[in-house]
C-alpha positions as CSV (number, residue, x, y, z in Angstrom):
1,X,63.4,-5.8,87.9
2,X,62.0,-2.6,86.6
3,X,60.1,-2.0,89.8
4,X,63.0,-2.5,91.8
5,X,64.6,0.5,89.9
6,X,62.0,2.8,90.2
7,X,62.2,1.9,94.2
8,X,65.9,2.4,94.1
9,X,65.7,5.2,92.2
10,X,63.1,7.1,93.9
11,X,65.1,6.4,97.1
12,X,67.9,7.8,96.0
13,X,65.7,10.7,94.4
14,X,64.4,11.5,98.1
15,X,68.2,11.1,100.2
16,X,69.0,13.9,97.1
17,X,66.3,15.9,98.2
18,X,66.8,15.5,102.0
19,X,71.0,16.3,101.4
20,X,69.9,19.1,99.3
21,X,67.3,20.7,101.4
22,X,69.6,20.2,104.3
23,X,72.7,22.2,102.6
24,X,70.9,24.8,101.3
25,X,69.6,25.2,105.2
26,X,72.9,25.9,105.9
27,X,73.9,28.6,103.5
28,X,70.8,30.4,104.4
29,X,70.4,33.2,107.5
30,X,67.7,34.1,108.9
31,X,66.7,37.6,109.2
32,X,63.7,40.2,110.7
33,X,61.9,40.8,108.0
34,X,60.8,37.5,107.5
35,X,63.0,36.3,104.6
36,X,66.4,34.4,104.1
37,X,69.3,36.1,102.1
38,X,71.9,33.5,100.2
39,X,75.2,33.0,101.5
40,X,76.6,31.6,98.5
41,X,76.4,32.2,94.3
42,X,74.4,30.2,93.0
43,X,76.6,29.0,90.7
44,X,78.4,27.6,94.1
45,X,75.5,25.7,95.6
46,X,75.0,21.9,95.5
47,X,71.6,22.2,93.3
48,X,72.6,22.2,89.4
49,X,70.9,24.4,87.3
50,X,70.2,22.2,84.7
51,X,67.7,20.4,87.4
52,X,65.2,22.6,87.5
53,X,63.7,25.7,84.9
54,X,65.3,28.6,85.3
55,X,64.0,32.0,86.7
56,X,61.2,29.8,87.6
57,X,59.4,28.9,91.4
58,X,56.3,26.7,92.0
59,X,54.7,28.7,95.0
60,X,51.9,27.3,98.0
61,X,50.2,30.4,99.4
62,X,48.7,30.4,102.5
63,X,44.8,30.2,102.2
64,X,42.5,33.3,102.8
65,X,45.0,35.9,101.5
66,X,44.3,38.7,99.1
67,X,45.3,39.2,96.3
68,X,47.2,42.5,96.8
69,X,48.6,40.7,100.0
70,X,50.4,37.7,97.2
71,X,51.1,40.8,95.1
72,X,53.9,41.9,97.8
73,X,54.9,38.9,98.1
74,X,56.0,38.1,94.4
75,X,57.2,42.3,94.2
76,X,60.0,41.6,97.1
77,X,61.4,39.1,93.8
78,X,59.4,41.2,90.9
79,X,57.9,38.0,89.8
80,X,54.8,37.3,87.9
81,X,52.3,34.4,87.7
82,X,52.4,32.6,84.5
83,X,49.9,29.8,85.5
84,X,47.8,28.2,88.1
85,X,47.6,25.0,88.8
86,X,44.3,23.9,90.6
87,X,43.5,20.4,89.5
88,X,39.8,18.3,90.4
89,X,41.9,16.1,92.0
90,X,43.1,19.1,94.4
91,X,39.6,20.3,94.9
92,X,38.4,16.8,95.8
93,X,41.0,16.6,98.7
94,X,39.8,20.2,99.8
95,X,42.3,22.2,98.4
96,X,40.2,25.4,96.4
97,X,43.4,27.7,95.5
98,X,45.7,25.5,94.2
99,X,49.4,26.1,93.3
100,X,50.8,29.4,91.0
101,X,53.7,29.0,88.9
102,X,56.2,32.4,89.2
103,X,58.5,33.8,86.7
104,X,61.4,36.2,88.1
105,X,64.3,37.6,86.7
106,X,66.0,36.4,89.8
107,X,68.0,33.3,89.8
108,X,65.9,30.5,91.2
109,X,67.7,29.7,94.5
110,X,68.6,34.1,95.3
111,X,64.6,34.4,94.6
112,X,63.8,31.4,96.7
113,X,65.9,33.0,99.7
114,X,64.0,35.8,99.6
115,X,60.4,34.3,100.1
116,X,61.0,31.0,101.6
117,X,60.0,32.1,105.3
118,X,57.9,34.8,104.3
119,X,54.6,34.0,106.7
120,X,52.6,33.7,103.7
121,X,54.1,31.2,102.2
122,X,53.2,27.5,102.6
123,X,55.8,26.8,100.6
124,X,58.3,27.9,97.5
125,X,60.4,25.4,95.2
126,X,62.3,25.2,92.1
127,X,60.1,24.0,89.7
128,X,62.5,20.9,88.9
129,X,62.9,18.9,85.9
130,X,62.6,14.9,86.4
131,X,64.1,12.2,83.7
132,X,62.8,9.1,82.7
133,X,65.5,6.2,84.2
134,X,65.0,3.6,81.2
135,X,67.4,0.7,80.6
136,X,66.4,-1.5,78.4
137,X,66.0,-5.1,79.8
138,X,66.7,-7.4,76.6
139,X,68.8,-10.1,76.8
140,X,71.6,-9.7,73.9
141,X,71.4,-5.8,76.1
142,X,72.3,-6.9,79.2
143,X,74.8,-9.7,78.5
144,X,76.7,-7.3,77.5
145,X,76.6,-8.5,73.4
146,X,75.2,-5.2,72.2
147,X,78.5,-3.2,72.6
148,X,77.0,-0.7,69.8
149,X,74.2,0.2,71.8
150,X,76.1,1.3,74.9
151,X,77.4,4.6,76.1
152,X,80.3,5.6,78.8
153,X,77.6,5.8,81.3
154,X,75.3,2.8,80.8
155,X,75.9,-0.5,82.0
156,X,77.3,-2.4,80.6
157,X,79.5,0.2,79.7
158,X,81.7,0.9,76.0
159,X,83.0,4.8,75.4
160,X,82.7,3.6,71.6
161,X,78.9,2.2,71.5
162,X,76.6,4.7,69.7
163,X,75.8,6.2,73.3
164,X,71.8,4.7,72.7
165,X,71.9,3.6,75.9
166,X,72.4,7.0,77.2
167,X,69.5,8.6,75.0
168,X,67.0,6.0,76.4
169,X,68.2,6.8,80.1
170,X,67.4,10.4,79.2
171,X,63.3,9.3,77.8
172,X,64.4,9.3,74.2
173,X,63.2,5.8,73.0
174,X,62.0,7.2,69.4
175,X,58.6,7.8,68.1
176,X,56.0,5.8,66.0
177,X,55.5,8.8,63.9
178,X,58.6,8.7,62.3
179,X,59.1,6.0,59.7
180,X,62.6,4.9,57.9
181,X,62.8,3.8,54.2
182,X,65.6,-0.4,54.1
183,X,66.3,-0.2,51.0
184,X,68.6,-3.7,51.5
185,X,66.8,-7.1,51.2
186,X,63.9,-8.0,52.3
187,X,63.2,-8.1,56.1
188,X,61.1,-10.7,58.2
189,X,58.3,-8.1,59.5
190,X,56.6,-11.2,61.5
191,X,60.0,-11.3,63.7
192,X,59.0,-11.2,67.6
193,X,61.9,-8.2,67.8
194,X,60.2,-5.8,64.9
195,X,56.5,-6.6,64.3
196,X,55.8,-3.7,66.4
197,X,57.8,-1.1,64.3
198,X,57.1,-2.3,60.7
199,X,54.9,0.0,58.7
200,X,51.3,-1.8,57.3
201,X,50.0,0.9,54.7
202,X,46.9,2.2,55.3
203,X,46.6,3.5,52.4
204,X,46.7,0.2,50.2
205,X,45.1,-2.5,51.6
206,X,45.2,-6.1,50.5
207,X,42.2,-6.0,48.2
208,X,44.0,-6.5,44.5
209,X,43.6,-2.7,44.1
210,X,46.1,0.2,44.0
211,X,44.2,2.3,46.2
212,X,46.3,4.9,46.6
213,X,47.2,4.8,43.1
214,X,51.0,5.0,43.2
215,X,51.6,1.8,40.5
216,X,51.9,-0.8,43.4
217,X,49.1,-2.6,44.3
218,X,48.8,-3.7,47.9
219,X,52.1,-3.1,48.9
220,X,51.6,-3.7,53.0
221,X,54.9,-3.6,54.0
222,X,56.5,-2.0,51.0
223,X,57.2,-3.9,47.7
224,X,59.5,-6.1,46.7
225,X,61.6,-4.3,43.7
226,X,63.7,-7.6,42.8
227,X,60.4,-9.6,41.7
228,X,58.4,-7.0,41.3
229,X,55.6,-8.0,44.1
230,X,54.3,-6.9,47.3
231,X,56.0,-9.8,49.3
232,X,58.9,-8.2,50.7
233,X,60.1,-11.2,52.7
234,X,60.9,-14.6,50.9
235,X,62.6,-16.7,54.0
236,X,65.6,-17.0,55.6
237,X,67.8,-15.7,52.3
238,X,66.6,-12.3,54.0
239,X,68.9,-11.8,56.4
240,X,70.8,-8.8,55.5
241,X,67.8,-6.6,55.6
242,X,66.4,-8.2,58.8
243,X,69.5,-7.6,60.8
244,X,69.9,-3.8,59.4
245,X,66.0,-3.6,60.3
246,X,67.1,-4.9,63.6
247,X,69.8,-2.3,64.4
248,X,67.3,1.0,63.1
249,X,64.0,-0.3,65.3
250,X,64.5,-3.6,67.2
251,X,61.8,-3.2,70.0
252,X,63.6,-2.0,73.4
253,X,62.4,-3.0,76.7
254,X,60.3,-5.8,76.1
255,X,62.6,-8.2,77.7
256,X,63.6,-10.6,74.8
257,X,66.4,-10.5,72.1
258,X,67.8,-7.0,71.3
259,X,67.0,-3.7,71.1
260,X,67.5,-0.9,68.2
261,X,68.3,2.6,68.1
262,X,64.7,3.4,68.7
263,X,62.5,1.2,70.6
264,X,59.4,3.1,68.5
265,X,60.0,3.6,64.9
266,X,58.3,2.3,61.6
267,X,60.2,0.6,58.8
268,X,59.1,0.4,55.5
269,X,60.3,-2.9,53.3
270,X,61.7,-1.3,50.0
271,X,63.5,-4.4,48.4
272,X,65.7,-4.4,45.8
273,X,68.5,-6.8,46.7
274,X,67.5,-10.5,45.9
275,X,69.3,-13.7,45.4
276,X,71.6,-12.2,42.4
277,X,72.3,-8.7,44.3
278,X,70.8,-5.7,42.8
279,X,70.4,-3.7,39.1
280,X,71.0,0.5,39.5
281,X,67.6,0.5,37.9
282,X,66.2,-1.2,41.1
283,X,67.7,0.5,43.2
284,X,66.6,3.9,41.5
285,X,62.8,2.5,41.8
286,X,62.9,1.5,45.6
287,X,64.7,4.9,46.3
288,X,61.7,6.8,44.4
289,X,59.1,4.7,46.1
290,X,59.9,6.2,49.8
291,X,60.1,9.5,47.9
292,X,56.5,8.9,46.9
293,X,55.2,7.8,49.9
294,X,56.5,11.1,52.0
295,X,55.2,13.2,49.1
296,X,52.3,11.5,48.3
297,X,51.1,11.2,52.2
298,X,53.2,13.7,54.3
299,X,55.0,10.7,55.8
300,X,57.5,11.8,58.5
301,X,60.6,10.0,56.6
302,X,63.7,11.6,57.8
303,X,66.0,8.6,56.3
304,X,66.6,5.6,54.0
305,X,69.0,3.2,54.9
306,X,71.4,1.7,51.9
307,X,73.9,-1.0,53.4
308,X,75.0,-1.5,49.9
309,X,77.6,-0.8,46.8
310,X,79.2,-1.5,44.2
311,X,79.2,-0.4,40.1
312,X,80.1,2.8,38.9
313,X,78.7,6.3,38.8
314,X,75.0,6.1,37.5
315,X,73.1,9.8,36.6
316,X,70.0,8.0,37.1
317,X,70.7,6.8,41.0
318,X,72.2,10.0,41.5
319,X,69.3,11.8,40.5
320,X,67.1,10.0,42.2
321,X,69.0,10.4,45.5
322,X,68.9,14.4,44.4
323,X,65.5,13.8,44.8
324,X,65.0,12.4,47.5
325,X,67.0,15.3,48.9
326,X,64.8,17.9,47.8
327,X,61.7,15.8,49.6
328,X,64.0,16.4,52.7
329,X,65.4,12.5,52.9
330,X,69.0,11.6,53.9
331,X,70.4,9.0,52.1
332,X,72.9,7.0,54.6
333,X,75.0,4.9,52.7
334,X,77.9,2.3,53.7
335,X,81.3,3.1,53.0
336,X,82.2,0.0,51.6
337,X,83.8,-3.3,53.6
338,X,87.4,-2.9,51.2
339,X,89.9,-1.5,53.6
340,X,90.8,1.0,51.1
341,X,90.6,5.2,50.5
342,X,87.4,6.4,49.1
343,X,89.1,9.5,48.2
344,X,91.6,7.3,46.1
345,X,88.8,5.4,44.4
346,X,85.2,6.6,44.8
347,X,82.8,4.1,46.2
348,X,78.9,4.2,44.9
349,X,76.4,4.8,46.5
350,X,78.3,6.8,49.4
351,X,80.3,9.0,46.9
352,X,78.0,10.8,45.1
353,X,78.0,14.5,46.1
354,X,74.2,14.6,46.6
355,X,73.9,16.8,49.7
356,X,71.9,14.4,51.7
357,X,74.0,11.3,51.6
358,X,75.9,10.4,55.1
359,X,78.4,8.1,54.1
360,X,79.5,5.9,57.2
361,X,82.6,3.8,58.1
362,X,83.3,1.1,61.0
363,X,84.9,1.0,63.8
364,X,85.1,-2.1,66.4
365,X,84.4,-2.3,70.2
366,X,87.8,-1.0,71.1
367,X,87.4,1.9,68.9
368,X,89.8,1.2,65.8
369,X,88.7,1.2,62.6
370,X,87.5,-2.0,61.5
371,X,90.3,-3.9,59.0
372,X,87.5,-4.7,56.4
373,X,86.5,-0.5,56.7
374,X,86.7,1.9,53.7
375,X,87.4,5.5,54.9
376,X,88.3,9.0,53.4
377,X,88.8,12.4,54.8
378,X,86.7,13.6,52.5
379,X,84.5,11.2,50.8
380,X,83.5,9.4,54.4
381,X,81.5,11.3,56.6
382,X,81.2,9.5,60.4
383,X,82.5,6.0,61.8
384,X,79.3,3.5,63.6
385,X,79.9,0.7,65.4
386,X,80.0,-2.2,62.6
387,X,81.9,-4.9,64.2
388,X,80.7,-7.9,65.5
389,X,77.1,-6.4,66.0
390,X,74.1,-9.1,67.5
391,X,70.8,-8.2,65.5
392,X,67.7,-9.7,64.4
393,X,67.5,-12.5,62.0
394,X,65.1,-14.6,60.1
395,X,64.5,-18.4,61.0
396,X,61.9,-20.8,60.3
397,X,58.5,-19.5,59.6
398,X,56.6,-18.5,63.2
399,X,59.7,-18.2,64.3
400,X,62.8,-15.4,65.4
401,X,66.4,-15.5,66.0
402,X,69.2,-13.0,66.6
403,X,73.2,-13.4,65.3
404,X,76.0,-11.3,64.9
405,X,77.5,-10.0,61.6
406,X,80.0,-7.2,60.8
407,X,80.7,-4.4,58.0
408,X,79.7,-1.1,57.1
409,X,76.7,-2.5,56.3
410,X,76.4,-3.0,60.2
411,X,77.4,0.1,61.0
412,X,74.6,2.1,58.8
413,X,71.5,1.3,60.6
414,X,73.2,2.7,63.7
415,X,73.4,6.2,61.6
416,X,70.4,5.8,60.5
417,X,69.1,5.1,64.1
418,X,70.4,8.3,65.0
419,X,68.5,10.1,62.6
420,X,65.4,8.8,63.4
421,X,65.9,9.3,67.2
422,X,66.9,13.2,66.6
423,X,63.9,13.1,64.2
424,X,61.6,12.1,66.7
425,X,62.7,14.7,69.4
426,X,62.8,17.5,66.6
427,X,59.8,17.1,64.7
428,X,59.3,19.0,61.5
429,X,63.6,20.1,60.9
430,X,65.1,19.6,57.5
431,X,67.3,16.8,56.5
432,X,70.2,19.7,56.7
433,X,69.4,20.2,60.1
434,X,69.3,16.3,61.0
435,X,72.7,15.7,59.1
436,X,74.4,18.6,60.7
437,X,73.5,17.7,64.2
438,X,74.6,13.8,63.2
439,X,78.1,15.1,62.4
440,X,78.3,17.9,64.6
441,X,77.8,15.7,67.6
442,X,80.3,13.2,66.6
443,X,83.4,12.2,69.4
444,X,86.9,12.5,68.1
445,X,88.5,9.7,67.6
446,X,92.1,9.0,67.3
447,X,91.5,6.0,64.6
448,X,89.4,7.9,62.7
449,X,91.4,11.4,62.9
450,X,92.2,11.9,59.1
451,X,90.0,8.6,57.9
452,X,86.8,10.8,57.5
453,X,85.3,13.8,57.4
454,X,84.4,14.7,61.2
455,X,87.3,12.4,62.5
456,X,84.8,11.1,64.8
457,X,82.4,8.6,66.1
458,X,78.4,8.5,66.0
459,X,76.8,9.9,69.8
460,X,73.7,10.0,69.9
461,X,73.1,10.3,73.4
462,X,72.3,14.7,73.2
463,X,69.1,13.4,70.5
C-alpha cells in the first residue's frame, strides 16, 4: 500500500514538474544576449513560493570553465556561492566539479530567467523543498473510527479532528527525545500499540537499588504512587491511563490498532489513581516525581497529562504544579465531564491560576460541545476532541485491545499530544512558548465562542 503511494505520488510529483517547466517555457522570451527575461511577476506564475527556498538557485556549470568566467555568470544576478556540493558518489560517476548552491537578492524564478540559457550553464533550478506524504495505515485510522485524529485535508476527512493527520502528512510524526509525564492510572506498557513509546529508566535499573537516588527504587516505567511500588500496571482495572497513553503516543504507521498524536514519543507511568481514586497528597508526589526526573536528568518533558478532578483547592497541589512550572512543564488538565460553568464554580485541578496549566474542554465529531463538557470563558482554555474517541486498552496479559470512551478526560491527551508534537519540532522553547502556540493556533468555533478562553478548537497540523 505504502509503495503504491510513493509511485503515485512521485508520478504526480513528475506531471507537476513537466506542467510546470512547460508554463514557465511559455512566459519566458528569448533574447541575444543569451538569457531569458520574465514575462510575468512572480507572484503571478504557477510555481508557489512556499515550494522552494527563497532567493536561492542550485546551479550545473559547464565543465572546464574558470572561475572568473562563473564569476560573470552569478554578477548578471549578483549572486554568491554559499556551498558546493560534490559528493563521492558524484566523483565515482565521473563528475569532478559538482553542483554550487547561489544566494541572490533576486527572486528565484526573475534570477532563474536571467541565466537559464546562458551557454555556461548546464543547468539552473529552484532549490525546492520536498514533504514527507505519510498517512498512517492503522486500522481504527482508516475505518474512519479515529475522527480525533483527522484534519480537513486527510482522509478520511473531519474539519473538527485535532488536524494530526495533517502534521504527519507534513513529516511531523513526533520525536523519541521528548518524553510526557500520565499522571492517571496505571497504563499497560507491554500493549502491542505503546511498547515502543514507553520510557524504561536508564538510570534505575531493576537491581533493588535506587541508583539514581531519587527515593524510588527501580522505578522502570515510573512508580506506582497509589501502592507505593514500581509496578505501575496491575491489569485490566488500568484502563483509563492506558487509553489516555493511547491518545499522547499510540505507535502510527505500523499497521495495527490506532495511532496517537505522535507516532514517537516516551511516556512515563506516574500513577496515582487506583481502585479507590486518588488522595491530593498523591497526586502532589507523582506531579513532583516528573519534576525530578527533568531536573535531576535534563529530561526533554514539555507536559504531564492529568485526566482527573475533583476536591477543593489544595496549596500543596498548587504548589507543586507552580513547580513544575518553573522546571518549564505544562500541566494539561481536564475540564471536568459536569456540563456546567467553571467560571460559576471552579473545578480542580484545571482552575488553579498556575501559569502552566491548559485546562481543556470537549467537543464531538460534529463540532458541538460535548453534553457531559464543563466550559468557561475564562477558567477553560481550548476544546479537544473527547467524544467517542477509539484508544488503546488493556486485556488479558500478552495481550492488547482498543475501545472507545468519551470525556474531557479523552480530550486531554489530544492537548497534550499537541504539545509534545510542537515540542519535538521546536526543541529547547519554554513551556510559555509551547502553551502560546497551543492556543494561538486554535480554530474558531461557533460552539465554543464564549465557552472558553480562545473560543476555539485544538490544530495541530502548523507543529
Amino acid at each position: 500500500m505504502r509503495n503504491q503511494k510513493l509511485i503515485i505520488a512521485a508520478a504526480g510529483l513528475l506531471a507537476m514538474l513537466i506542467s510546470s517547466c512547460q508554463k514557465q517555457e511559455e512566459i519566458l522570451t528569448s533574447t541575444k544576449e543569451e538569457s531569458v527575461q520574465l514575462k510575468t511577476t512572480e507572484s503571478a506564475s504557477t510555481v508557489q513560493a512556499s515550494n522552494y527556498v527563497p532567493n536561492e538557485l542550485i546551479v550545473k556549470f559547464k565543465k572546464g570553465l574558470s572561475g572568473e568566467v562563473k564569476n560573470k555568470i552569478l554578477a548578471r544576478i549578483n549572486a554568491n556561492i554559499s556551498e558546493k556540493i560534490l559528493t563521492k558518489t558524484m566523483q565515482r560517476f565521473g563528475d569532478n566539479e559538482g553542483i554550487v548552491v547561489i544566494h541572490m537578492p533576486l527572486a528565484v524564478l526573475e534570477a532563474l530567467g536571467k541565466i537559464k540559457r546562458a551557454a555556461e550553464i548546464e543547468y539552473a533550478e529552484p532549490n525546492y523543498i520536498y514533504q514527507h506524504d505519510v498517512l498512517s495505515n492503522d486500522p481504527y485510522f482508516t475505518n474512519s473510527s479515529l475522527w480525533g485524529m483527522y484534519g480537513d485535508a486527510t482522509s478520511p476527512v473531519n474539519q473538527y479532528g485535532c488536524q494530526a493527520g495533517e502534521a504527519w502528512a507534513a513529516g511531523h510524526t513526533g520525536s523519541s527525545s521528548v518524553y510526557i509525564g500520565v499522571i492517571d492510572e496505571g497504563a499497560m506498557y507491554a500493549h502491542s500499540d505503546l511498547a515502543a513509546n514507553f520510557w524504561t529508566n536508564p538510570f534505575d535499573p531493576v537491581d533493588g537499588v535506587d541508583n539514581d537516588g531519587n527515593g524510588y527504587k527501580d522505578d522502570i516505567h515510573g512508580w506506582d504512587f497509589d501502592k507505593n511500588d514500581n509496578t505501575t500496571f496491575d491489569g485490566t482495572q488500568d484502563d483509563h491511563g492506558t487509553h489516555v497513553s493511547g491518545t499522547i503516543g499510540a505507535v502510527g504507521g505500523n499497521g495495527i490498532g490506532v495511532a496517537g498524536v505522535n507516532w514517537k514519543v516516551k511516556i512515563i507511568s506516574a500513577k496515582f489513581l487506583g481502585r479507590r481514586g486518588g488522595t491530593t497528597a498523591n497526586a502532589i508526589k507523582a506531579v513532583d516525581y516528573i519534576t525530578d526526573l527533568k531536573t535531576r536528568h535534563s529530561l526533554n518533558i514539555p507536559a504531564t497529562n492529568n485526566s482527573w478532578g475533583g476536591g477543593g483547592f489544595s496549596q500543596g497541589l498548587k504548589d507543586a504544579i507552580d513547580r513544575a512550572n518553573a522546571a518549564n512543564i505544562l500541566f494539561v488538565a481536564a475540564a471536568g465531564n459536569d456540563g456546567a460553568s467553571n467560571d460559576l464554580t471552579l473545578r480542580y485541578p484545571s482552575s488553579y491560576t498556575s501559569a502552566n496549566i491548559i485546562a481543556v474542554a470537549s467537543i464531538t465529531s460534529s463540532g458541538a460541545l460535548s453534553s457531559f463538557s464543563n466550559y468557561g470563558v475564562n477558567t477553560v482554555d481550548i476544546g479537544a476532541p473527547g467524544s467517542g474517541i477509539y484508544s488503546t486498552l488493556p486485556s488479558n496479559v500478552g495481550t492488547s485491545s482498543y475501545g472507545s470512551y468519551s470525556g474531557t478526560s479523552m480530550a486531554t491527551p489530544h492537548v497534550t499530544g499537541g504539545v509534545a508534537l510542537y515540542a519535538a519540532s521546536h526543541p529547547g522553547v519554554s513551556a510559555a512558548t509551547i502553551k502560546a502556540a497551543i492556543l494561538n493556533s486554535a480554530v474558531p468555533t461557533s460552539s465554543l465562542s464564549g465557552k472558553c478562553v480562545t473560543g476555539g478548537r485544538l490544530n495541530v497540523s502548523g507543529f
